[in-house]
N, C-alpha and C positions, 0 to 999 in steps of 0.2 A: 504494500500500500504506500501511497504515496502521500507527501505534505506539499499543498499547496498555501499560498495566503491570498487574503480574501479583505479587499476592505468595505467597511460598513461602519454605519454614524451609531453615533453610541446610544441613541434614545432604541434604535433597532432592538441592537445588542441588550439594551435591557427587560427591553417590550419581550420579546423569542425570550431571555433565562426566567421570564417573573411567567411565565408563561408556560413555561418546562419543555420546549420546544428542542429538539437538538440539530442544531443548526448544521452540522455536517451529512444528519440524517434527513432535513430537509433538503441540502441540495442532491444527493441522489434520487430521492423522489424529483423531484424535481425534472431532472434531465433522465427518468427513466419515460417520463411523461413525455417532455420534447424529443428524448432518443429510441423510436420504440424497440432497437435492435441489440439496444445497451441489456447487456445480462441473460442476452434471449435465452440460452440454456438453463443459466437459474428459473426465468424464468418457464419456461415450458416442464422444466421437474417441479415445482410449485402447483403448477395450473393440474397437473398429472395426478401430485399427491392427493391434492383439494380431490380430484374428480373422485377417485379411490375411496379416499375417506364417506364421500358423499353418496356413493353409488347406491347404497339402497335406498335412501331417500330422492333421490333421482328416480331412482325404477317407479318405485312407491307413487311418486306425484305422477311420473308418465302412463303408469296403470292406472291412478285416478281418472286421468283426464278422457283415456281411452273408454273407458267403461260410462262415465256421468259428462264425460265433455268438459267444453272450456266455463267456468262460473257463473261466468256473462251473459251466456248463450241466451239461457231461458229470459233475461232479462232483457235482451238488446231487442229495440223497434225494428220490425220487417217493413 
């Protein structure tokens, strides 16, 4: 990992620590948002884990849906 420096006005710097914000963790969010390629492997084993962990509730809701349909349905104007 690397150290960069970064400047910023101190009301910032105070505002993000009274705040509990951590400022180094903001700017990867940050430019994962403007970079969508940055960490792509992390992220796609994240997106993979989530699925996993989720999958019966996944199943679960898409067997609802098949069987009673979308919620809406019976409610939406023809």
């Amino acid at each position: 990992m690397s150290k960069i420096t970064l400047q910023l006005d101190d009301e910032s710097i105070a505002a993000a620590q009274e705040a509990g914000i951590d400022l180094s963790e903001l700017l990867v969010q940050a430019l994962r948002r403007r970079l969508p390629n940055l960490h792509a492997t992390d992220r796609e084993e994240a997106a993979r884990q989530w699925h996993e962990e989720n999958k019966d509730a996944i199943d679960a809701c898409n067997k609802l849906m098949e069987t009673e349909g979308l919620f809406y349905e019976r409610r939406r104007k023809r």
